[in-house]
C-alpha positions as CSV (number, residue, x, y, z in Angstrom):
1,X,1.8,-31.4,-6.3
2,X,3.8,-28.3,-5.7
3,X,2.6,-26.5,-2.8
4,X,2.7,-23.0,-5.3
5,X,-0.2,-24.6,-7.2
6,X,-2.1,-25.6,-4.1
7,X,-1.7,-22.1,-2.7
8,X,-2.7,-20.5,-6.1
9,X,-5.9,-22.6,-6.2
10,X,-7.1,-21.7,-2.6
11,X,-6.4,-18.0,-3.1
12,X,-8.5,-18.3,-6.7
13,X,-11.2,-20.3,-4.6
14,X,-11.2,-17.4,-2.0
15,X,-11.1,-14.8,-4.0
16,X,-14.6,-16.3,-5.9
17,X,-16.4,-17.2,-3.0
18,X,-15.7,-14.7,-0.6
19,X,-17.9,-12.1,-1.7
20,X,-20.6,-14.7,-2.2
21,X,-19.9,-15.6,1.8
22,X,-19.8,-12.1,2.2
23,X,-23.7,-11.5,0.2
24,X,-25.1,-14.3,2.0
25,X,-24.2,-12.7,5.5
26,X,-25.5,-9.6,4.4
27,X,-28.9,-11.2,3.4
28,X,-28.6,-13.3,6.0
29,X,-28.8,-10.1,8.5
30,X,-31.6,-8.1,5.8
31,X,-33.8,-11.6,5.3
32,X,-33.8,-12.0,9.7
33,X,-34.8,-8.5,10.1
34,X,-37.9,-8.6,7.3
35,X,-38.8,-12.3,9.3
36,X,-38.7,-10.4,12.7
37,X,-41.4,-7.5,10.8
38,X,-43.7,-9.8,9.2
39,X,-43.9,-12.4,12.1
40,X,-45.0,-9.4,14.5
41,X,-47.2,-8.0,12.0
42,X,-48.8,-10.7,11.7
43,X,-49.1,-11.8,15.3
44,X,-49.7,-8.1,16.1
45,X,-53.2,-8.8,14.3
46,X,-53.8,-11.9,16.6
47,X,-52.8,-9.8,19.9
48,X,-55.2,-7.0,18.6
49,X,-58.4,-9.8,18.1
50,X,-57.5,-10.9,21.6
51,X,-58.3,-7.6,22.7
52,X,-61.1,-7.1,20.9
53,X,-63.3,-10.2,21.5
54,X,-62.2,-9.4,25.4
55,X,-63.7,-5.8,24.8
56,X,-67.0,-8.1,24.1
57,X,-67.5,-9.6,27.2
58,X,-67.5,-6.0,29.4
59,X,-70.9,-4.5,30.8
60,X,-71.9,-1.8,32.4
61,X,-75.2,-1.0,34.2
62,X,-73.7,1.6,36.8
63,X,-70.1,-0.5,37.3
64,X,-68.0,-1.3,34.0
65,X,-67.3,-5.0,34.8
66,X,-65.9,-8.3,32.8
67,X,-68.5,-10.6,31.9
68,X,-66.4,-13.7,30.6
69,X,-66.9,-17.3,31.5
70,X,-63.9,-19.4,32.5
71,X,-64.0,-21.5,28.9
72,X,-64.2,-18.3,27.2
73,X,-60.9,-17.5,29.2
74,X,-59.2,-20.2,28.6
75,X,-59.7,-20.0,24.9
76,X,-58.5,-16.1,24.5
77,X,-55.7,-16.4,27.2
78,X,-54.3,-20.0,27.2
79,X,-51.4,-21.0,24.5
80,X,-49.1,-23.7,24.2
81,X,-46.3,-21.3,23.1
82,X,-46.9,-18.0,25.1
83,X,-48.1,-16.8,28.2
84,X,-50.6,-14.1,27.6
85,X,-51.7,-11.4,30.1
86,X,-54.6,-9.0,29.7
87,X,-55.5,-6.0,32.0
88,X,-58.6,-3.9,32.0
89,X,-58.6,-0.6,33.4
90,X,-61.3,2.3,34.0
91,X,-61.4,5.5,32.6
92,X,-59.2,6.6,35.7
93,X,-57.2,4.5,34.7
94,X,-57.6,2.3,38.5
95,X,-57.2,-1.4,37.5
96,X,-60.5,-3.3,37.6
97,X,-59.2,-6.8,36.3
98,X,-56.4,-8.7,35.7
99,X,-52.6,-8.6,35.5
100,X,-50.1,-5.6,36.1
101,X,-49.3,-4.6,32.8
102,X,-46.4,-1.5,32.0
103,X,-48.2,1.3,30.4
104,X,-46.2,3.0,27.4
105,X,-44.1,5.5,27.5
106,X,-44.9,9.0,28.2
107,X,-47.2,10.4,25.2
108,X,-50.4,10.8,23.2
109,X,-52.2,7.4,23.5
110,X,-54.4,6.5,20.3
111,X,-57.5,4.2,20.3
112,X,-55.0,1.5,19.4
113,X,-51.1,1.4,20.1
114,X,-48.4,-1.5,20.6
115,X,-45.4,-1.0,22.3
116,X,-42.8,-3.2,24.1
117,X,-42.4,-4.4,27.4
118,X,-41.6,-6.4,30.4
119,X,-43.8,-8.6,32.5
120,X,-41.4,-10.6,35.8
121,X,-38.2,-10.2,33.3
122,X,-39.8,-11.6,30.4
123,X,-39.9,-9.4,27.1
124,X,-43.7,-9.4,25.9
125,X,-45.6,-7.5,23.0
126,X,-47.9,-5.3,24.4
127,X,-51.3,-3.7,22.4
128,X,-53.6,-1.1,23.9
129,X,-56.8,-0.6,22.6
130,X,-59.7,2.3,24.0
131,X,-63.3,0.9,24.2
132,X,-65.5,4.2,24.0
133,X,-68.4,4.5,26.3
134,X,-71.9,2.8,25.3
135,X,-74.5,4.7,26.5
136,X,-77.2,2.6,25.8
137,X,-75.7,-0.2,28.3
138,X,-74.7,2.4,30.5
139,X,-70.9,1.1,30.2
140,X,-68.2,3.9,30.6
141,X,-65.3,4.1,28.5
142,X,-62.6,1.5,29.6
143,X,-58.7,0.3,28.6
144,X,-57.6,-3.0,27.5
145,X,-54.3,-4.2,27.4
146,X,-53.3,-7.5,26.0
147,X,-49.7,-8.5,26.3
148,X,-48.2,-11.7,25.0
149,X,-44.8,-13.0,25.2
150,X,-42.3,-13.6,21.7
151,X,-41.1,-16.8,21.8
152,X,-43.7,-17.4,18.6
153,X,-42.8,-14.7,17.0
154,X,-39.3,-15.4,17.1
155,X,-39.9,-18.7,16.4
156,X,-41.4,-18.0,13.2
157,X,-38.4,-15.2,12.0
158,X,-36.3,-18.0,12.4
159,X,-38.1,-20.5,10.5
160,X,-38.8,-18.0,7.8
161,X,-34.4,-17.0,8.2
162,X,-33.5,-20.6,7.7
163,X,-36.2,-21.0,4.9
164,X,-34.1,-18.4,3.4
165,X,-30.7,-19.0,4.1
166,X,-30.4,-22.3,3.9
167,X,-31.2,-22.8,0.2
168,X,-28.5,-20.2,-0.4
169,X,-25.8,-21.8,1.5
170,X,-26.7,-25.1,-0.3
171,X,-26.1,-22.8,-3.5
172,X,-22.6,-21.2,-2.0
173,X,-21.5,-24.4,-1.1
174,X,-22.2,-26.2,-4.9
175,X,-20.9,-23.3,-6.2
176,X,-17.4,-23.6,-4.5
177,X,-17.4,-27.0,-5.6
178,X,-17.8,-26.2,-9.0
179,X,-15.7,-22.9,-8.5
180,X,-13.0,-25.5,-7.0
181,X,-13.4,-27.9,-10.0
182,X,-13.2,-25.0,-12.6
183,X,-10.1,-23.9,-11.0
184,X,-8.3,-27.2,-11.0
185,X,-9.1,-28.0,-14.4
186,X,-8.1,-24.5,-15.3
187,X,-4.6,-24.7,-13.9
188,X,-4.0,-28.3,-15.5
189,X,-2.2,-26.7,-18.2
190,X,0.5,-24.9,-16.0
191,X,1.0,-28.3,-14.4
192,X,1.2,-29.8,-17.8
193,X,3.8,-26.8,-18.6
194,X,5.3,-27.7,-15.2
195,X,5.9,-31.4,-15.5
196,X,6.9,-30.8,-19.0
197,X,10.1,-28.3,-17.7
198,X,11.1,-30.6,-14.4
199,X,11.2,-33.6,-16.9
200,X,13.7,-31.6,-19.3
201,X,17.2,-32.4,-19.3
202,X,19.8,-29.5,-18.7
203,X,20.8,-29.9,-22.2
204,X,17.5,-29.2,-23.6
205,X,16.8,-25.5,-24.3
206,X,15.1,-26.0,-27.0
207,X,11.4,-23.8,-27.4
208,X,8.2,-24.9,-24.6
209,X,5.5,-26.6,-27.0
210,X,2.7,-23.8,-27.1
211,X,-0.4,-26.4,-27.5
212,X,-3.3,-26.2,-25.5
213,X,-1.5,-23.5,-23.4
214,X,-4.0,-21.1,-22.6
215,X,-4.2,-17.7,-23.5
216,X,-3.4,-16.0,-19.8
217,X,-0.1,-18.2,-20.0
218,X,1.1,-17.5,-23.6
219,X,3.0,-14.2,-22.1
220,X,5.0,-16.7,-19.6
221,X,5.6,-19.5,-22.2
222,X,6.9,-16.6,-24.8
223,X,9.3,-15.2,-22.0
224,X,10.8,-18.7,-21.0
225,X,11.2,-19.8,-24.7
226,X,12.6,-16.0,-25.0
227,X,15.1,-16.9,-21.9
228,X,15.8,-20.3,-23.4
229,X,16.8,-18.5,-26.9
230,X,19.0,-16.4,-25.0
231,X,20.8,-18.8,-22.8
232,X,21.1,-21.1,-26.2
233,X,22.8,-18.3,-27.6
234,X,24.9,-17.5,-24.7
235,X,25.9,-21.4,-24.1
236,X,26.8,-21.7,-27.3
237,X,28.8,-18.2,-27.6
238,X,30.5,-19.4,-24.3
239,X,31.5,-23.0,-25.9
240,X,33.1,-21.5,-29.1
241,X,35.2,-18.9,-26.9
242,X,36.2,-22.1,-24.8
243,X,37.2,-23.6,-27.9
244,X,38.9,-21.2,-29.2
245,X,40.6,-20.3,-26.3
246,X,42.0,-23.6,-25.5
247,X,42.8,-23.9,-29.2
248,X,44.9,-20.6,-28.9
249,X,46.4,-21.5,-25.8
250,X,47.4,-25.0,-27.0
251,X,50.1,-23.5,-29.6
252,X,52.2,-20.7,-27.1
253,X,52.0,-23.7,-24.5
254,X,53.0,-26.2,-26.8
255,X,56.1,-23.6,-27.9
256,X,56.9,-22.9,-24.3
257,X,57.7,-26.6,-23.7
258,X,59.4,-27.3,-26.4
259,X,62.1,-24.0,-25.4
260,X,62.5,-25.5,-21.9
261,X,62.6,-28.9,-23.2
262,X,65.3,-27.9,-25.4
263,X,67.2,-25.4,-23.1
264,X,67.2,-28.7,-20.8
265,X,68.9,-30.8,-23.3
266,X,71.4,-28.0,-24.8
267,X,75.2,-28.3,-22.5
268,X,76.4,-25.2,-24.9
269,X,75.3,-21.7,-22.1
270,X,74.7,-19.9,-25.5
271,X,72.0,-21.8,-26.7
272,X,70.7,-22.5,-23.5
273,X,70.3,-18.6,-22.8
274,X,68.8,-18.2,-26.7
275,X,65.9,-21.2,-25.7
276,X,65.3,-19.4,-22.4
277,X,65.2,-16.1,-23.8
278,X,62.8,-17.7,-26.3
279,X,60.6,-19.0,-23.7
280,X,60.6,-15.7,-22.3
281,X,58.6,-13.9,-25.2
282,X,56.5,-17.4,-25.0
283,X,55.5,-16.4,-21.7
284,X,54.8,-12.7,-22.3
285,X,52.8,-13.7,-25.2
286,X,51.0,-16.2,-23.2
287,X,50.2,-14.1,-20.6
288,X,49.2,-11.3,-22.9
289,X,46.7,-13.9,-24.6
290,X,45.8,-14.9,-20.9
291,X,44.9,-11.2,-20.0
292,X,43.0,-10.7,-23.1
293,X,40.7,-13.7,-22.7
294,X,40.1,-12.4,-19.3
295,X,39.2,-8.8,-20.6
296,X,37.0,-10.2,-23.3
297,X,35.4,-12.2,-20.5
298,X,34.6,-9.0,-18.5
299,X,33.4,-7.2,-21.5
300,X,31.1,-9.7,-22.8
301,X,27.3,-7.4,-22.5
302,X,25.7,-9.8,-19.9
303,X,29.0,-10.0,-17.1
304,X,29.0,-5.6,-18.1
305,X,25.3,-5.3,-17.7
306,X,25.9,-3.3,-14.1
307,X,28.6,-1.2,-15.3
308,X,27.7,2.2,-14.3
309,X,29.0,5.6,-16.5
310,X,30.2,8.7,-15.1
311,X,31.0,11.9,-16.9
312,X,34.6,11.8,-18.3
313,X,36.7,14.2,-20.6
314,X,37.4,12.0,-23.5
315,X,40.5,14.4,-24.4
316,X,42.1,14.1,-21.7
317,X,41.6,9.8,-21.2
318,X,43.3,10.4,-24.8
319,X,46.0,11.9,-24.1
320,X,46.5,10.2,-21.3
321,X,47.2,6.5,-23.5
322,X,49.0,8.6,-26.0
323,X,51.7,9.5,-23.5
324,X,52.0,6.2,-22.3
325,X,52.1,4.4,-25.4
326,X,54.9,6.8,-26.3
327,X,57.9,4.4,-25.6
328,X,56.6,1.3,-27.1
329,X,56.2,3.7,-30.7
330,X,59.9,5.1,-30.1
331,X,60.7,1.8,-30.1
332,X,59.5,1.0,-33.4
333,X,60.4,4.6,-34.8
334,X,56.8,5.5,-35.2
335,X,55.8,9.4,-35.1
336,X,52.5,9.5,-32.5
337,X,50.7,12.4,-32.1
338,X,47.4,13.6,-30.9
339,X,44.9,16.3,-32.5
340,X,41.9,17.7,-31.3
341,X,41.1,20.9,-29.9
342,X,42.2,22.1,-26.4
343,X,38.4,21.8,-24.9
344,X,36.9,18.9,-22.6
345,X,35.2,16.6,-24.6
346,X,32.6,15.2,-22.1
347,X,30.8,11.7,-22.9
348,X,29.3,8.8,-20.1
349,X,31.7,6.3,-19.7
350,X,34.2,3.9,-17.5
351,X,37.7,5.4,-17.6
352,X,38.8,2.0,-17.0
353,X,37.3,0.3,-20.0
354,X,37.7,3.1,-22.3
355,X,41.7,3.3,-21.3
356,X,41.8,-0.5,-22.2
357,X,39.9,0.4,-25.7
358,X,42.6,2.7,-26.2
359,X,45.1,0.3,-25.5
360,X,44.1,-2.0,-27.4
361,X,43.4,0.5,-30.8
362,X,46.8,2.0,-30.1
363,X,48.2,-1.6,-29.9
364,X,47.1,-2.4,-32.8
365,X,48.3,0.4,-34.6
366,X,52.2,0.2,-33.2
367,X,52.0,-3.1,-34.1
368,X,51.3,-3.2,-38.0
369,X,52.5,0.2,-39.0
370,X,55.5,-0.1,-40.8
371,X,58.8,1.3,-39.2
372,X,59.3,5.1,-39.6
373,X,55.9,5.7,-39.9
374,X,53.4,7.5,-38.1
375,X,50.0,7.2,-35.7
376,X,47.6,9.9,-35.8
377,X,45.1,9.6,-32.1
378,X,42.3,12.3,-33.1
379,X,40.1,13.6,-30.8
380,X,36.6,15.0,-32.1
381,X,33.8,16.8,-30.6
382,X,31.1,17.6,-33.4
383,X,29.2,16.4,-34.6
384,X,29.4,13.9,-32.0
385,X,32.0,12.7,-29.5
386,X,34.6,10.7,-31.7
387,X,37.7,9.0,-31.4
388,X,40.1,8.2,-34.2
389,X,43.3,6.4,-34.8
390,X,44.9,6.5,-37.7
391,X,48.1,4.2,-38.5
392,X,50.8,3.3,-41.3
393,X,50.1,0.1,-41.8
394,X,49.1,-2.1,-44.8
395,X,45.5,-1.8,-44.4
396,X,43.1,-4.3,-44.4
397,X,41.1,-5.2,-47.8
398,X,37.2,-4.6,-48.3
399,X,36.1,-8.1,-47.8
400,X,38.2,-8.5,-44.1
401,X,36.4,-4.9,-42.4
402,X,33.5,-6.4,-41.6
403,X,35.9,-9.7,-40.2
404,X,38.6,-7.9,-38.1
405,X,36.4,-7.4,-35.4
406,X,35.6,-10.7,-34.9
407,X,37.0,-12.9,-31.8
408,X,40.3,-15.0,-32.6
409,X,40.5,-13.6,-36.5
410,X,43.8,-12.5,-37.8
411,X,44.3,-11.5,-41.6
412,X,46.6,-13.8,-43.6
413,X,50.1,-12.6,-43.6
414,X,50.2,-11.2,-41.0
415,X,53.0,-10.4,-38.4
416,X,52.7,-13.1,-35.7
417,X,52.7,-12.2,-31.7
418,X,49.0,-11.0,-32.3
419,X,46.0,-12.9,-30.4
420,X,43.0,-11.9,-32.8
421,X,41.1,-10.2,-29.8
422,X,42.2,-6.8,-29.5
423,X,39.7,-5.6,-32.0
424,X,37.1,-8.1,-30.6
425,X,37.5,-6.4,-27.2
426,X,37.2,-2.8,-28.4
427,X,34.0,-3.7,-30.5
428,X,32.4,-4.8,-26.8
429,X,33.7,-2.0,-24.9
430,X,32.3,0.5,-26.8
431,X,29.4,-1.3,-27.3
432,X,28.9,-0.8,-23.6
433,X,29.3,2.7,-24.1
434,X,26.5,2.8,-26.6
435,X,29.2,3.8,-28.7
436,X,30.3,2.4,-32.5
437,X,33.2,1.4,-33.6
438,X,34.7,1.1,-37.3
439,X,37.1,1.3,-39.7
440,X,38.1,2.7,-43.0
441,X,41.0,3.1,-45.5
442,X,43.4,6.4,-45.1
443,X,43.1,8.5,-48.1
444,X,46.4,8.9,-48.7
445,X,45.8,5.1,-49.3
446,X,48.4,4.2,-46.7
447,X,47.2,2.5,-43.1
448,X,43.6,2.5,-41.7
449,X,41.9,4.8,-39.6
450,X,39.6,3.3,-36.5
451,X,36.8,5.4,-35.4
452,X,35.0,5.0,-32.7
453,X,31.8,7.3,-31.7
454,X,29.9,7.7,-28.8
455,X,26.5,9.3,-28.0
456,X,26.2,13.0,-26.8
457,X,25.9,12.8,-22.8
């Protein structure tokens, strides 16, 4: 079992039963110290009738003496337990029998008192009790102090303590048990969830079964099946571009080596230049196609999600294409020109990826407008930040719009040396922007224009 699950059940199992550990060690401390009253209370009692019945046996007649017999001695002073002392002093308080017993400290003394003390290093309970003077036996008023070691009385806190505590550690420990069992049968379904995943193949990305999952785990099944929805969606994104990719590369390749093939075979220099002249614009074409795929590749939203935006001027990244895509409309006896006004134009964005949307717009534009026409780049502040190209071309019928944008599509009829992704790659750069792009018919009813918008920094 993994060790995560292990570790997850001994931190549940700790977090239950440590503050029951930590009650029973405060009772524990609260049930000792009640034990320790009530077990000298209540030999405080028997300490105080030891000094009384002794008070019994003194006489006066002119002398205060003690009048006890041996047996009576050994049945107040003798116990298996304790060794108990007793010392009986005079109103001068001279010592007139028995041990040396520590008076109390320095104070008031009442007719009965206990205090603690120390008889040849041993601790001992001490009570002090005044007999007052009997004048009718001629006896003078006297002191008696009874002290008595505490090995009974601790004896008896620590019975009453374990009478105590011991029930409730029983109780702590069952309940851990139970607390243990709970917790294991309560993470059975994560293991379930767990076996179910490791025994998945890497094809399978289909939805985690939500039965018997419960409640406190819905939120992690919903985010894997979530994740599995997305990766589905990704794989199978990634599989069609493959597919289409190797399908588009198959037919330029497939030309290519039939131009060398046939430049190989031709003896006549003409035709040999022609086919390798031919395989040429092959090339370019390929390696047009080649950087494209690679473009859409690094535009796709999850390989741009760390693409950071700075503050541009989106005139002046305008202008900027315009002028270099200058030659290539001279070539092609198109009029391009730029319009906007002579302000910055500020949006959020990568100069990099917005010159390749550019490109790729203006691209587009030399390449299907008709010769001797013209390309209009607009730039547009209000009422947000806009691009727009606008090109001679033959347009592109209501039912294609929503299509052109789509990876690999080309209308029918079209001129060839197009790749279907220029469009597909300006839809995801701007998309990265947080920007829109789309397109509509001119309304002189010649050409399309392409706009694309971006939000207000």
């Amino acid at each position: 079992m993994p060790h995560e699950h292990r570790l997850l059940r001994t931190q549940l199992l700790a977090w239950l039963l440590a503050p029951l550990l930590l009650l029973l060690t405060a009772d524990s401390f609260v049930s000792y110290w009640i034990a320790a009253r009530f077990s000298e209370r209540a030999y405080d009692r028997a300490l105080v009738e030891i000094a009384r019945e002794t008070s019994l046996h003194l006489k006066g007649g002119g002398a205060l003496q003690l009048d006890m017999s041996e047996e009576a001695r050994r049945v107040l002073f003798n116990d298996p337990d304790d060794r108990i002392h007793f010392e009986l002093l005079g109103a001068d308080g001279r010592r007139l029998a028995g041990d040396d017993i520590p008076p109390p400290a320095a104070g008031p003394r009442e007719a009965e008192a206990f205090y603690d003390g120390q008889i040849a290093g041993a601790p001992v309970r001490i009570v002090e009790i005044r007999v007052a003077a009997d004048a009718s036996a001629a006896r003078p008023e006297a002191l008696i102090r009874v002290a008595e070691t505490d090995n009974k009385r601790r004896a008896l806190a620590r019975e009453i303590l374990l009478s105590v505590v011991v029930p409730q550690l029983l109780l702590v420990l069952i309940a851990g048990a139970l607390v243990w069992q709970g917790v294991v049968r309560g993470l059975q379904p994560l293991q379930r969830l767990q076996r179910a995943v490791a025994a998945r193949s890497h094809l399978d990305l289909s939805p985690l079964s939500a039965e018997r999952v419960p409640g406190e785990a819905m939120p992690l099944v919903t985010a894997i099946n979530a994740m599995l929805a997305r990766l589905q969606n990704t794989l199978t994104l990634q599989s069609r571009f493959i597919a289409d990719a190797a399908h588009q590369l198959k037919t330029p390749i497939a030309a290519l080596r039939t131009q060398i093939e046939v430049a190989l075979r031709e003896t006549d220099p003409v035709r040999t230049r022609q086919s390798l002249q031919e395989s040429q614009s092959g090339l370019e074409r390929l390696a047009r196609l080649v950087s494209q795929l690679l473009s859409l590749a690094r535009n796709e939203p999850a390989a741009a999600g760390s693409v950071e935006l700075a503050p541009l001027d989106l005139r002046a990244a305008a202008l900027e294409a315009a002028a270099a895509w200058v030659p290539a409309a001279l070539a092609r006896d198109l009029d391009l020109g730029l319009e906007g006004g002579e302000a910055p134009v500020p949006i959020l964005g990568d100069s990099a990826r917005l010159r390749e949307l550019l490109d790729n717009l203006l691209d587009n534009a030399v390449r299907y407008s008709r010769p001797g026409g013209s390309i209009t780049l607009r730039v547009l502040a209000r009422p947000a930040p806009a691009v727009e190209i606008s090109d001679d071309g033959p347009g592109i019928p209501p039912h294609e719009r929503a299509r052109v944008f789509e990876r690999f599509h080309r209308l029918l009829g079209a001129p060839a040396g197009g790749s279907g992704l220029g469009l597909a790659i300006a839809r995801e750069i701007a998309s990265i922007h947080g920007g829109e792009i789309g397109l509509r018919a001119d309304a002189d009813g010649i050409g399309t224009t392409f706009t694309v918008t971006f939000p207000a920094p």
